[in-house]
VEXTORDO-940574 format. One record per residue (C-alpha): residue in three letters; residue number from 1; x, y, z. Coordinates in steps of 0.05 Angstrom, whole numbers, plus 32768, in hexadecimal, padded with zeros to 4 digits. Layout:
N
["ALA", NUM, [X, Y, Z]];
...
***
This chain:
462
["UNK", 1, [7D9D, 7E8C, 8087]];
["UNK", 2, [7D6A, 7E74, 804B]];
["UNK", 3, [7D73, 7E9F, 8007]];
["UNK", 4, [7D3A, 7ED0, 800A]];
["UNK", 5, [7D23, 7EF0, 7FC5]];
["UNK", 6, [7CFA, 7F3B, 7FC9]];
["UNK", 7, [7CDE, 7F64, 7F94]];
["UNK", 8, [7CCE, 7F9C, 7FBC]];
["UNK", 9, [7D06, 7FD3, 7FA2]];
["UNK", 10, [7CED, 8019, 7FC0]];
["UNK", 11, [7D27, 8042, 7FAA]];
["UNK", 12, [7D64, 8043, 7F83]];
["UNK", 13, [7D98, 8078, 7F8B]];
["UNK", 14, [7DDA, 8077, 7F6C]];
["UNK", 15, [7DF7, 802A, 7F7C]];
["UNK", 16, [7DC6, 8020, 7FB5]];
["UNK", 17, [7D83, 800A, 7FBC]];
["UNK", 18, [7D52, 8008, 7FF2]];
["UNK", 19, [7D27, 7FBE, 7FF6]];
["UNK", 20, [7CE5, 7FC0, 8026]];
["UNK", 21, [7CCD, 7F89, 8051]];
["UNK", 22, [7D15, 7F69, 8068]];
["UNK", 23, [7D1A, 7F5F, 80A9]];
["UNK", 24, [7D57, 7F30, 80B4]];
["UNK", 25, [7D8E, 7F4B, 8081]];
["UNK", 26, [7DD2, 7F4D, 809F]];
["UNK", 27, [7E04, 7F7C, 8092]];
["UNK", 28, [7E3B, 7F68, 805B]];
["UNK", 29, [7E09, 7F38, 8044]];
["UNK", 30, [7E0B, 7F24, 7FF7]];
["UNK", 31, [7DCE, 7F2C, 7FCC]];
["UNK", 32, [7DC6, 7F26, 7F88]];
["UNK", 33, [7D96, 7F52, 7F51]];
["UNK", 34, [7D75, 7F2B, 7F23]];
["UNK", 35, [7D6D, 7F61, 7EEA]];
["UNK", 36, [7D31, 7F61, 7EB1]];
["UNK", 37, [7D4E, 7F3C, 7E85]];
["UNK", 38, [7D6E, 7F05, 7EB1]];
["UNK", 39, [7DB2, 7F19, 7EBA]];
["UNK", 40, [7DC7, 7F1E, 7F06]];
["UNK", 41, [7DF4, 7F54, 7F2F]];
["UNK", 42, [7E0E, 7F4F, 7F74]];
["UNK", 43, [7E13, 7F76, 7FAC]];
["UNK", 44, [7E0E, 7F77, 7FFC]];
["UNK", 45, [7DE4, 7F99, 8034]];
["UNK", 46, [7DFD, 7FD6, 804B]];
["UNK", 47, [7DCB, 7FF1, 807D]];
["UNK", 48, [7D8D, 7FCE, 8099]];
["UNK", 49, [7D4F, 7FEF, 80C5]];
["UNK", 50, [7D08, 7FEC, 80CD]];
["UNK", 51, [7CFE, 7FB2, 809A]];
["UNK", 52, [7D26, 7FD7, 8064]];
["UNK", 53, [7D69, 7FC8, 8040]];
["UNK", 54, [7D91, 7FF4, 8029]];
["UNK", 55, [7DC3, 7FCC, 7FF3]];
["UNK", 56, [7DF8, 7FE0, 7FC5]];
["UNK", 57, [7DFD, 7FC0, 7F87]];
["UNK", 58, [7E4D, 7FB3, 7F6F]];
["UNK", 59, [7E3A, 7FBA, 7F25]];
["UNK", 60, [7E0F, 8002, 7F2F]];
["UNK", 61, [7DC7, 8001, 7F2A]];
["UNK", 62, [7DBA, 8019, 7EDB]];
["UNK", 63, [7D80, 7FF0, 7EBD]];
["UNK", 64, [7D69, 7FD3, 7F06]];
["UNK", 65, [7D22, 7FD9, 7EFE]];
["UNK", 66, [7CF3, 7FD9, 7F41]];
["UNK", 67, [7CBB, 7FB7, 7F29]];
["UNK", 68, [7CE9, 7F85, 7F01]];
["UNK", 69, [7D19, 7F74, 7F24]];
["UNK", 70, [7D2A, 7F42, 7F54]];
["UNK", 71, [7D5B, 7F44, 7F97]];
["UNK", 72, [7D6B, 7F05, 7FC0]];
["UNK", 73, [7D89, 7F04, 7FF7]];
["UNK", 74, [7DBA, 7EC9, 7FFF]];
["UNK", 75, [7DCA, 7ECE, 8046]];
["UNK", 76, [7E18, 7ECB, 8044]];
["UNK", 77, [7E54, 7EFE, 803D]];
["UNK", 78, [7E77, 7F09, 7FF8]];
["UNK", 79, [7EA4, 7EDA, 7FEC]];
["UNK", 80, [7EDA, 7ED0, 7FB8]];
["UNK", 81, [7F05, 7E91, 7F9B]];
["UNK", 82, [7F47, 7E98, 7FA9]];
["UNK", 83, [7F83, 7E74, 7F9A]];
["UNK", 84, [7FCC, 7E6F, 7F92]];
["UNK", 85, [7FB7, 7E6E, 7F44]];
["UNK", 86, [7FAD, 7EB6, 7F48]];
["UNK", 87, [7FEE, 7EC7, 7F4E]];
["UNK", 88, [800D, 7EE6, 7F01]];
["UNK", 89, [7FBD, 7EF2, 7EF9]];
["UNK", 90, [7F8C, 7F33, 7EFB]];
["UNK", 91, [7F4D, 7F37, 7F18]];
["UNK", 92, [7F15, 7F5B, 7F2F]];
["UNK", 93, [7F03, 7F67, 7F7B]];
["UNK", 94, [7ECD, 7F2F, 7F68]];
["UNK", 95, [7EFF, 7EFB, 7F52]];
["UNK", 96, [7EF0, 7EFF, 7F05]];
["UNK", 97, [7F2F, 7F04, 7ED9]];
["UNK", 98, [7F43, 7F3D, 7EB6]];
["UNK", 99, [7F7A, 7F20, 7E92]];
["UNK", 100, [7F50, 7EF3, 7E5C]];
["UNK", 101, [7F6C, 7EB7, 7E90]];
["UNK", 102, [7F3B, 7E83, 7EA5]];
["UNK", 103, [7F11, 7E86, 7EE2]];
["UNK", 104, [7F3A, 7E6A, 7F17]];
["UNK", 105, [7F26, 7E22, 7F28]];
["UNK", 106, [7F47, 7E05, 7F6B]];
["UNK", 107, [7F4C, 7E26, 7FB2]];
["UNK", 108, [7F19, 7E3F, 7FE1]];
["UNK", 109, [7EE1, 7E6E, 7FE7]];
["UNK", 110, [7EED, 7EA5, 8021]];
["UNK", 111, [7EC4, 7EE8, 8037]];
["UNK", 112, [7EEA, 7F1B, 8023]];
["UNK", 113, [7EE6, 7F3F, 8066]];
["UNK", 114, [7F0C, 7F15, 8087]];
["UNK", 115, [7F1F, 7F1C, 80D8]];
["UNK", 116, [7F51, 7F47, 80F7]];
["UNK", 117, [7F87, 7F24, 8117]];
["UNK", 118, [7F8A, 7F20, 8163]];
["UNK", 119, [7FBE, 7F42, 817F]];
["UNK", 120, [7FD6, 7F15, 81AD]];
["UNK", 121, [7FEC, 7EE1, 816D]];
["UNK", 122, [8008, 7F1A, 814F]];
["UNK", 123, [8057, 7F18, 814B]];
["UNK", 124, [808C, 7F53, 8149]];
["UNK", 125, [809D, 7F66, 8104]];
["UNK", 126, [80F3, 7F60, 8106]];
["UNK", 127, [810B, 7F43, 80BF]];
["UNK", 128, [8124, 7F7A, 8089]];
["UNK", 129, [80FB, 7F74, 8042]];
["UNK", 130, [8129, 7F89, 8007]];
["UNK", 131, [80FE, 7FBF, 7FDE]];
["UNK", 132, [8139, 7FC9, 7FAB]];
["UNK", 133, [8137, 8015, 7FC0]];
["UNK", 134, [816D, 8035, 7FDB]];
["UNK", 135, [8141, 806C, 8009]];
["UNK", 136, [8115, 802F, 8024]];
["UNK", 137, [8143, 7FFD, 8035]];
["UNK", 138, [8176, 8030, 8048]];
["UNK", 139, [8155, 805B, 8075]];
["UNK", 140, [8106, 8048, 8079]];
["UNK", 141, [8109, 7FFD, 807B]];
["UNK", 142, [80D6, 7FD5, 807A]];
["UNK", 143, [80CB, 7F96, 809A]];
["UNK", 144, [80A6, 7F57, 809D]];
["UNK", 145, [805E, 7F5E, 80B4]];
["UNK", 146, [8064, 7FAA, 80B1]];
["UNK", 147, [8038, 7FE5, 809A]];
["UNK", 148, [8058, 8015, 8074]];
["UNK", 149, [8031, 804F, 804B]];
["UNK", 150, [803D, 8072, 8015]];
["UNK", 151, [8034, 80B7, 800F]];
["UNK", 152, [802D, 80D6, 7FCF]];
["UNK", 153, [8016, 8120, 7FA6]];
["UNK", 154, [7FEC, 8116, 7F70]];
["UNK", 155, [801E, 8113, 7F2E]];
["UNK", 156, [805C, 80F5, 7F59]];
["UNK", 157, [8075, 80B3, 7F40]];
["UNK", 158, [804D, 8085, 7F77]];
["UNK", 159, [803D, 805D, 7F42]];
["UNK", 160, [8081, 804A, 7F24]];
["UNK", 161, [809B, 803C, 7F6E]];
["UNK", 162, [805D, 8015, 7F80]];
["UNK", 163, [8076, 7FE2, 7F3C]];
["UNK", 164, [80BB, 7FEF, 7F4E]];
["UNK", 165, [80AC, 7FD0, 7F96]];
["UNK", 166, [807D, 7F98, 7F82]];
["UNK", 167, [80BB, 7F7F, 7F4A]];
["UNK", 168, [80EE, 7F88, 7F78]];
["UNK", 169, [80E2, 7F7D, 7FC1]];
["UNK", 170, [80F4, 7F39, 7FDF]];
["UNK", 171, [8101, 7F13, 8027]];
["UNK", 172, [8147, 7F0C, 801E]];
["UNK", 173, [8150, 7EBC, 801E]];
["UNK", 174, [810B, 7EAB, 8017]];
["UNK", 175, [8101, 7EC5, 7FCD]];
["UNK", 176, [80D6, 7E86, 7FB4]];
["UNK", 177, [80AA, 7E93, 7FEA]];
["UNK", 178, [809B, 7EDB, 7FE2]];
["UNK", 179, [8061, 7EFA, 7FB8]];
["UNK", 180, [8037, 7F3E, 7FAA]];
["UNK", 181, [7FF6, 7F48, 7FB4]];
["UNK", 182, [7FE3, 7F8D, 7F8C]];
["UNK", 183, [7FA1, 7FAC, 7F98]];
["UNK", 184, [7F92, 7FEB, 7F64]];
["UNK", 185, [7F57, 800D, 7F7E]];
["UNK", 186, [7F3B, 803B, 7F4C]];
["UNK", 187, [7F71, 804E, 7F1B]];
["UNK", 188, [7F6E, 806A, 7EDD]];
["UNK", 189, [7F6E, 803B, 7E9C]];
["UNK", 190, [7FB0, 8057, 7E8A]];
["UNK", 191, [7FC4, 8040, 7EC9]];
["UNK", 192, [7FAC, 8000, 7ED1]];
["UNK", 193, [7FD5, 7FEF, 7E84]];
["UNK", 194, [8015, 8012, 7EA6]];
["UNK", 195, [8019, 7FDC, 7EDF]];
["UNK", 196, [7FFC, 7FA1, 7EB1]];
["UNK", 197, [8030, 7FA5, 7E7C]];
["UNK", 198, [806E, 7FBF, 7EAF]];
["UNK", 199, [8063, 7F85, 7EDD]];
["UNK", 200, [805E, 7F50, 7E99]];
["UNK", 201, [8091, 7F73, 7E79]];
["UNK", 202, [80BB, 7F6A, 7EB3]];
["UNK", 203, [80AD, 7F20, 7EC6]];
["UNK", 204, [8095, 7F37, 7F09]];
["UNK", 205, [804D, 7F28, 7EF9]];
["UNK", 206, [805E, 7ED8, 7F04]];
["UNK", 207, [805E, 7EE6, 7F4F]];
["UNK", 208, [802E, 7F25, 7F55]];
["UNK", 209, [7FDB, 7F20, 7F60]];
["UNK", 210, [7FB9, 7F61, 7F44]];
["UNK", 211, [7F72, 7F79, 7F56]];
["UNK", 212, [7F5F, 7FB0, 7F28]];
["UNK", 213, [7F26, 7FDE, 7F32]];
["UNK", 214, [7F23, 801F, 7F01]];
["UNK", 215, [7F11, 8060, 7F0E]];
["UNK", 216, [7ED5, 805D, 7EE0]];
["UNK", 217, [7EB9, 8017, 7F11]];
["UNK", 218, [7E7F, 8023, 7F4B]];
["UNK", 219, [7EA1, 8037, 7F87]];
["UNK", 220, [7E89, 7FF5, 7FA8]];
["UNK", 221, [7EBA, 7FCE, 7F83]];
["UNK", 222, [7EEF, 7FFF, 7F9C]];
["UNK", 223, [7EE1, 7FEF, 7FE1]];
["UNK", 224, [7EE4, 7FA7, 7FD4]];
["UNK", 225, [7F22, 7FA8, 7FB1]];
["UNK", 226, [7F53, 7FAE, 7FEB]];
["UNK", 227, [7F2B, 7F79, 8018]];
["UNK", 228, [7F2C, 7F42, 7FD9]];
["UNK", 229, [7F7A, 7F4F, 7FD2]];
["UNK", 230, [7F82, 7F4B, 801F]];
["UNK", 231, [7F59, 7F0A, 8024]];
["UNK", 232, [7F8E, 7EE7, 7FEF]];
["UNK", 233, [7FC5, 7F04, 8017]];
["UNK", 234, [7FAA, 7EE2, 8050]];
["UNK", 235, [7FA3, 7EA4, 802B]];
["UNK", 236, [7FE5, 7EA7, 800D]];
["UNK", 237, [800E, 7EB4, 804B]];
["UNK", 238, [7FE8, 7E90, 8081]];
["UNK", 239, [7FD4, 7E54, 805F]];
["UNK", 240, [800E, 7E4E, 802F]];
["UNK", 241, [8042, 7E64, 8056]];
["UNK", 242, [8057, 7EA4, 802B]];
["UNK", 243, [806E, 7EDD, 8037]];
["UNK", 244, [8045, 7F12, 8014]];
["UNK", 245, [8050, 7F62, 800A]];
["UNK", 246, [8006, 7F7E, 8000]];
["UNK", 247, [8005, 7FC4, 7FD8]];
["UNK", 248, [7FCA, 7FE7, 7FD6]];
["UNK", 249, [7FC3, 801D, 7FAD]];
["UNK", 250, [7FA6, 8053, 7FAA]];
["UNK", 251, [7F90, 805D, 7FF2]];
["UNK", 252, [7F72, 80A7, 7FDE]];
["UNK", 253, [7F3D, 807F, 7FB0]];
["UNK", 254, [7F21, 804A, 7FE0]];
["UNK", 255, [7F14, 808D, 8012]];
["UNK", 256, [7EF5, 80B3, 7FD9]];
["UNK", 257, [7ECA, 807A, 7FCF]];
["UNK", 258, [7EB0, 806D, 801E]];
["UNK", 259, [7EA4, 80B8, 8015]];
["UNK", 260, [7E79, 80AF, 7FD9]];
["UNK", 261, [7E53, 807A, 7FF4]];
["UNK", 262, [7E46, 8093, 8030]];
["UNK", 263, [7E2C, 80D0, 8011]];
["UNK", 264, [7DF7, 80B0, 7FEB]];
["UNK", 265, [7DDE, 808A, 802F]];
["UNK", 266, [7DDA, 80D4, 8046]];
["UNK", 267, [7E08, 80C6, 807C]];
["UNK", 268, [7E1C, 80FC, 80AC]];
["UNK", 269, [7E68, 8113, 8094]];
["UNK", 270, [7E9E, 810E, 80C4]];
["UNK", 271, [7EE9, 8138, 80B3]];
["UNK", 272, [7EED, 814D, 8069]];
["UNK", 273, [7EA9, 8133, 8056]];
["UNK", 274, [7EBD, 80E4, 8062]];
["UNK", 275, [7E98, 80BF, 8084]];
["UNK", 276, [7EA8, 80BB, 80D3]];
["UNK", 277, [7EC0, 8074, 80D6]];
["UNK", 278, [7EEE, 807A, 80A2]];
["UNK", 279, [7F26, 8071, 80D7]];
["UNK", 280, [7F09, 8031, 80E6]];
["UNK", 281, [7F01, 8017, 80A1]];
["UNK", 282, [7F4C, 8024, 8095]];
["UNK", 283, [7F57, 8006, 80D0]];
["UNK", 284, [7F35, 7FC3, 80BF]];
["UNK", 285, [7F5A, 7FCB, 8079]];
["UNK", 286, [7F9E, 7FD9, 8098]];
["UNK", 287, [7FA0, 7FA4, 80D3]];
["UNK", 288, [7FA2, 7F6F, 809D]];
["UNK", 289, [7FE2, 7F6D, 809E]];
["UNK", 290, [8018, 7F48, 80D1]];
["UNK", 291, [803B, 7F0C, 80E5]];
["UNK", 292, [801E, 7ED4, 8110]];
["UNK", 293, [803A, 7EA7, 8142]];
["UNK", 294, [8042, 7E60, 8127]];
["UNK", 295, [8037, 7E7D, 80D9]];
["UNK", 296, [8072, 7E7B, 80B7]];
["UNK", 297, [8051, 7EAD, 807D]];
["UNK", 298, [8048, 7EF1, 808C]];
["UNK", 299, [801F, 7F35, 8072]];
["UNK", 300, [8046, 7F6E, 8066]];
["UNK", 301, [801B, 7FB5, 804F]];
["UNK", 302, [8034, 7FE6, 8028]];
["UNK", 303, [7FE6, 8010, 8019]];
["UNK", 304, [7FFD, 804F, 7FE7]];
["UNK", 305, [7FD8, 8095, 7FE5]];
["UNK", 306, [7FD3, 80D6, 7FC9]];
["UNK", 307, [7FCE, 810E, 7FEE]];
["UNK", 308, [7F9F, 813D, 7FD4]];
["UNK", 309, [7FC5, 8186, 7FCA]];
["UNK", 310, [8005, 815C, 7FEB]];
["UNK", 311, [7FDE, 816A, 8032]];
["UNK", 312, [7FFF, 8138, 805E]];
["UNK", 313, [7FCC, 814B, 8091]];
["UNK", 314, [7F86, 8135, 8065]];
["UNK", 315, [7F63, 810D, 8088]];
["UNK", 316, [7F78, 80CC, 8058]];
["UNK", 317, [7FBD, 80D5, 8067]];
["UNK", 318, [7FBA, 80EB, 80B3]];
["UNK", 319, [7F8A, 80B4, 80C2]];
["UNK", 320, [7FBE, 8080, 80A2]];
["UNK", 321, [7FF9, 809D, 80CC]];
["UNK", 322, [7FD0, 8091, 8109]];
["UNK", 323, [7FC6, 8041, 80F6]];
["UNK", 324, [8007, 8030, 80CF]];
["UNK", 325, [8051, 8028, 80EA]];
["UNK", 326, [8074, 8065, 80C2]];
["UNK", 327, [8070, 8088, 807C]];
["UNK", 328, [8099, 8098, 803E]];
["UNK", 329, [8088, 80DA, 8025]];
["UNK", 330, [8099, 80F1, 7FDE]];
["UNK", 331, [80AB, 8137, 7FD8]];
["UNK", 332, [809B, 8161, 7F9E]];
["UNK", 333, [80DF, 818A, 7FA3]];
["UNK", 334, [8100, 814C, 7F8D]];
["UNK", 335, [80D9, 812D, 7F59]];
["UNK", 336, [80E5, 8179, 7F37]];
["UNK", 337, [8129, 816B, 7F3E]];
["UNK", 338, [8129, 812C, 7F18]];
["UNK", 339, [8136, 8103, 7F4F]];
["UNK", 340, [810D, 80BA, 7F55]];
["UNK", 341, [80F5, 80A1, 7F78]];
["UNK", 342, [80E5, 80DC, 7F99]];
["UNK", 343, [80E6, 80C5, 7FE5]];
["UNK", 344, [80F1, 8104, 8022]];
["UNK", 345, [8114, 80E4, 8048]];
["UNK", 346, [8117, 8117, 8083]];
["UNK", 347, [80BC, 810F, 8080]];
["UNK", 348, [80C6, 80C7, 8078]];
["UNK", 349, [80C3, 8093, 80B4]];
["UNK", 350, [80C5, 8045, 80C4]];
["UNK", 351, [80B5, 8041, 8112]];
["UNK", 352, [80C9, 7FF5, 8107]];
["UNK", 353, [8111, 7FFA, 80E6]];
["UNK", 354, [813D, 7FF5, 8123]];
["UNK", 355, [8122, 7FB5, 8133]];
["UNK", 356, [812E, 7F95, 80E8]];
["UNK", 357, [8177, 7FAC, 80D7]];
["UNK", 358, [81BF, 7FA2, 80ED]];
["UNK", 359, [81E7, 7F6B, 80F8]];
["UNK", 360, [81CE, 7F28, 80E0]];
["UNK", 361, [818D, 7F4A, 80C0]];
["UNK", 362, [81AA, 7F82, 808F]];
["UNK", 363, [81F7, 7F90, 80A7]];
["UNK", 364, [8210, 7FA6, 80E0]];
["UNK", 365, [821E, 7FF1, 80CF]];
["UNK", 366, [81DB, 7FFA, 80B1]];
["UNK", 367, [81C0, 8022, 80F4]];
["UNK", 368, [81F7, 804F, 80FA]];
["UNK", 369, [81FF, 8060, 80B4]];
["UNK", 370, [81B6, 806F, 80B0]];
["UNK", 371, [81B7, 8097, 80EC]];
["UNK", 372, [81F0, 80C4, 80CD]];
["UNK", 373, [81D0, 80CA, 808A]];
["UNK", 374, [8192, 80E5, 80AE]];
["UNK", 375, [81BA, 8111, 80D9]];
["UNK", 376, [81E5, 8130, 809D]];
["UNK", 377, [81AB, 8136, 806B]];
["UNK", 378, [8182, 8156, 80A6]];
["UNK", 379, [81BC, 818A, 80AD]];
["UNK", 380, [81BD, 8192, 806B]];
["UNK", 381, [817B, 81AD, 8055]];
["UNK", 382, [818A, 81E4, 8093]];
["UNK", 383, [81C2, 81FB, 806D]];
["UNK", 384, [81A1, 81FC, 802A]];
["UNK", 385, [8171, 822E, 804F]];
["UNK", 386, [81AB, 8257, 8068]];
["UNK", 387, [81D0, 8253, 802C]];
["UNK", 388, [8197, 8270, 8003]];
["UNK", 389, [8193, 82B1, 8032]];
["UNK", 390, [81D8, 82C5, 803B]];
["UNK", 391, [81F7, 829A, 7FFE]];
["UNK", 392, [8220, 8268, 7FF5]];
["UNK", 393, [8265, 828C, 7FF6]];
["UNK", 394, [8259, 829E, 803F]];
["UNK", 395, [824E, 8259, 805D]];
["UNK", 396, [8288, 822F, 8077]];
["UNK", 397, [82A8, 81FF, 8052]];
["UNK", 398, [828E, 81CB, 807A]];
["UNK", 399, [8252, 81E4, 806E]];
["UNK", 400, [8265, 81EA, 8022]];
["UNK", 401, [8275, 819C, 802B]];
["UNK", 402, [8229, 818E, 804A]];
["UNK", 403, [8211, 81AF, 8007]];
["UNK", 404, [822F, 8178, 7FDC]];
["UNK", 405, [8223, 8146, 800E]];
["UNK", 406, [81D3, 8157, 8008]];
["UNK", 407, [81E3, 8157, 7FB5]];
["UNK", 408, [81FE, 8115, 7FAC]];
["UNK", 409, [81CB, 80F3, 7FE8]];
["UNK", 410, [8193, 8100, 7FB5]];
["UNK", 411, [81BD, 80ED, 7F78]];
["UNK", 412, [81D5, 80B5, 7F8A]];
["UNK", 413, [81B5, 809D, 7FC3]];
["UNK", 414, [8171, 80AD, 7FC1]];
["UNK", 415, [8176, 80AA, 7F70]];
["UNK", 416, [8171, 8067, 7F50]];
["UNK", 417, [8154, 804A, 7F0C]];
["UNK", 418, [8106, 802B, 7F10]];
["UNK", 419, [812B, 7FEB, 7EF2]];
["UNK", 420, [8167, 7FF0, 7F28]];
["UNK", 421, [8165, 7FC2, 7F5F]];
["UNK", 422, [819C, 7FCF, 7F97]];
["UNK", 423, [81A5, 7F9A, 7FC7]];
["UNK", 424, [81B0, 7FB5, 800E]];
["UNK", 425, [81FE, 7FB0, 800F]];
["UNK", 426, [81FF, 7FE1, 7FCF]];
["UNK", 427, [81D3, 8012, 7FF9]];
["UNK", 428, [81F9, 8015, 802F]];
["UNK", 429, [823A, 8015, 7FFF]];
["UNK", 430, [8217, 804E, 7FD8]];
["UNK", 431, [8206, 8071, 801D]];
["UNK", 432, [824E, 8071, 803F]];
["UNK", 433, [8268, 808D, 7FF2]];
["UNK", 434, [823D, 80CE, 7FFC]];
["UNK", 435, [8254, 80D8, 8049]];
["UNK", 436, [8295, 80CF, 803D]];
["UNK", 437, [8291, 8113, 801C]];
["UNK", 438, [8289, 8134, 8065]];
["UNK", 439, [82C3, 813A, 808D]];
["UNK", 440, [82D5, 80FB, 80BC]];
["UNK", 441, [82D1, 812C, 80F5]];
["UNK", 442, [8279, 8139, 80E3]];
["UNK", 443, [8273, 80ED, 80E2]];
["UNK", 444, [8259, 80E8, 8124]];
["UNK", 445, [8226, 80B5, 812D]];
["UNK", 446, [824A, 807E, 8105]];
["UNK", 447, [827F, 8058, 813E]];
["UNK", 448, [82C9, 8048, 812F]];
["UNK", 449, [82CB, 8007, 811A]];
["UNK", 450, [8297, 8012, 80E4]];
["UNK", 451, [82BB, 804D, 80CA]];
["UNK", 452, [82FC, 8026, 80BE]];
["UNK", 453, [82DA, 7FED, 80AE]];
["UNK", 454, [82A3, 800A, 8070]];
["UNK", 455, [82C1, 8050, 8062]];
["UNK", 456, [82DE, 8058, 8015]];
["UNK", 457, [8323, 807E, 8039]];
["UNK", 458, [8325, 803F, 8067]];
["UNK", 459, [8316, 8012, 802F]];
["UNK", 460, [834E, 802F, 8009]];
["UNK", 461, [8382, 802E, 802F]];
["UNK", 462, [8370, 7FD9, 8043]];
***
């Protein structure tokens, strides 16, 4: 298609504006606002009918004027440089630094909406990825190619974790090969310095690519954000062999902006006022993600959230549940406590684990000893309950025991430093030091041999 230049602007409203006579505009297609004074702003179709245009301009539309003002239409989808220079840089969805770096010079131009990947390339996500955090690895792992959520309230230390993760988490053997991709989607200023100046402060910011959009940016850029981040990801891992852990955060501020938008095209709502296909957009967003048959690099998601009033049914969160492969879950209860991170465990899930741990991936007790954790800590928080109607001097004392099992799981166990990276044989170590405070006889789902083989009595004695 031919660049095609109108000045026929008929209305503006909020970051869209409606441009008569076009009759062949595609959807996603890139135009560019030539403004009064000759500066230029981009932006891409969004709706299209009876010779009208409907765009939405990335930058916002103050100071567009309609008599002024040009739009051209250049016939193409937004595309972005991109690079294995951007990794240890910061940039906007639209590729320009944030960092005072240079523009980056070598690799490829790509549409940023990329393709989803046919299933039948797709390979089974089975190799453990070392967060550095106990509850994950432990007993939510997460794997290679996998998509794991967050779930967070609004005040709980998703953040922190989200840095934690991105510093620490690694493809055990592969290290040189592994990198983060970090998309922040409309975070606060204070925010945006918190993650800047952890992940230099750190050195983790040699092998992490941030995309930063603030809260106080059009919610256009928003919704780009995540698709410029995924289209490096693809780069990185299927052209250059990496292996790459994508977090996106926050989830709750890409939805807030497809409802915004949507809005102002006076769109009929769907559920909670978003627009009805936001399933579908997540879906596109999510699916970006995976391994592929004869790729050695891989995708691996880990999109975070907040759940407004710590609903885990919202719409945001349900809709994610329905398209990713588990959730962790922070718990309120917890982070009061002084426990981070502050992961529920029992509300937590990762539908892929069984088929990434044990013998020759993690170690070969890891199932069982997760299994008995679960069980235990399950038990647990029913006697808790019990305890706190009929008190604690009437319960058993194996009972009593469960109670100080359930205190030292979220001391030790679930408890670690933002700075303190446990491999998975300290996690494991760390989990059979906490069970071993239950009576041999409770320790049901562990077998035999791995009792005398891991637990401290056993260990003893040897």
């Amino acid at each position: 298609m031919n660049i095609r230049e109108y000045n026929s602007i008929s209305m503006i409203k909020g970051p869209l504006m409606a441009i008569e006579g076009v009759t062949d505009a595609a959807y996603n297609e890139l135009i560019e606002v030539e403004m009064p004074d000759g500066s230029k702003r981009r932006g891409i179709v969004v709706d299209s009918q009876s010779g009208v245009a409907i765009v939405q301009v990335f930058e916002g539309t103050t100071g567009v004027s309609p008599t002024q003002s040009k739009v051209r239409f250049l016939g193409r989808g937004l595309e972005v440089k991109i690079s294995e220079e951007m990794l240890g840089r910061i940039f906007t969805p639209l590729g320009e630094p944030l960092d005072n770096g240079p523009q980056v010079l070598s690799g490829e131009k790509r549409d940023i909406n990329g393709s989803p990947l046919n299933p039948s390339v797709r390979e089974y996500p089975e190799e453990f990825i070392q967060t550095g955090v106990s509850a994950i690895d432990g007993l939510t792992s997460l794997l290679r190619g996998q998509k794991l959520p967050i779930f967070s309230g609004s005040g709980l230390p998703a953040n922190q974790l989200a840095a934690q993760i991105a510093k620490q988490a690694t493809v055990r053997g592969e290290e040189s090969n592994f990198a983060v991709v970090f998309a922040a989607i409309g975070i606060r200023y204070d925010e945006a310095l918190f993650f800047r100046r952890f992940f230099e402060e750190t050195g983790a910011i040699n092998r992490v690519a941030m995309f930063v959009t603030l809260a106080n940016d059009p919610p256009s850029l928003k919704i780009l954000t995540p698709k410029t981040a995924l289209t490096l990801a693809e780069y990185l891992a299927y052209e250059k062999d990496m292996h790459i852990l994508a977090i996106l955060i926050d989830m709750t501020n890409y939805c807030e902006a497809l409802r915004e938008l949507s809005a102002s095209k006076e769109e009929v709502p769907g559920r909670g006022g978003y627009p009805g296909y936001m399933y579908t957009d997540l879906a596109v967003t999510y699916e970006r993600a995976g391994k592929v048959r004869g790729k050695k690099g891989s995708i691996t998601q880990m999109p975070i959230l907040t759940m407004p009033n710590d609903d885990i049914t919202h719409p945001i969160p349900d809709l994610t549940g329905y398209i990713t492969e588990g959730q962790i879950v922070l718990d309120r209860s917890l982070f009061n406590k002084g426990i981070y991170p502050p992961i529920n465990v029992l509300a937590s899930l990762s539908r892929l684990m069984r088929d990434g741990i044990g013998e020759g991936k993690t170690r070969d007790d890891h199932k069982d000893l997760s299994n008995q954790l679960f069980a235990a800590y399950a038990r647990a928080q029913d006697i808790r309950g019990l305890a706190a109607i009929i008190g604690e001097d009437s319960l058993s004392d194996v009972d009593r025991k469960y109670l100080l099992f359930a205190e030292q799981f979220e001391r030790k166990f679930i408890n670690q430093g933002i700075n303190e990276n446990r491999d998975i044989e300290t996690t494991l170590d760390i989990g059979w030091e906490v069970i071993s405070m239950l009576p041999e006889s409770e320790i049901s789902l562990i077998r035999t041999e791995y009792i005398k083989k891991y637990h401290p009595n056993y260990r003893v004695k040897k």
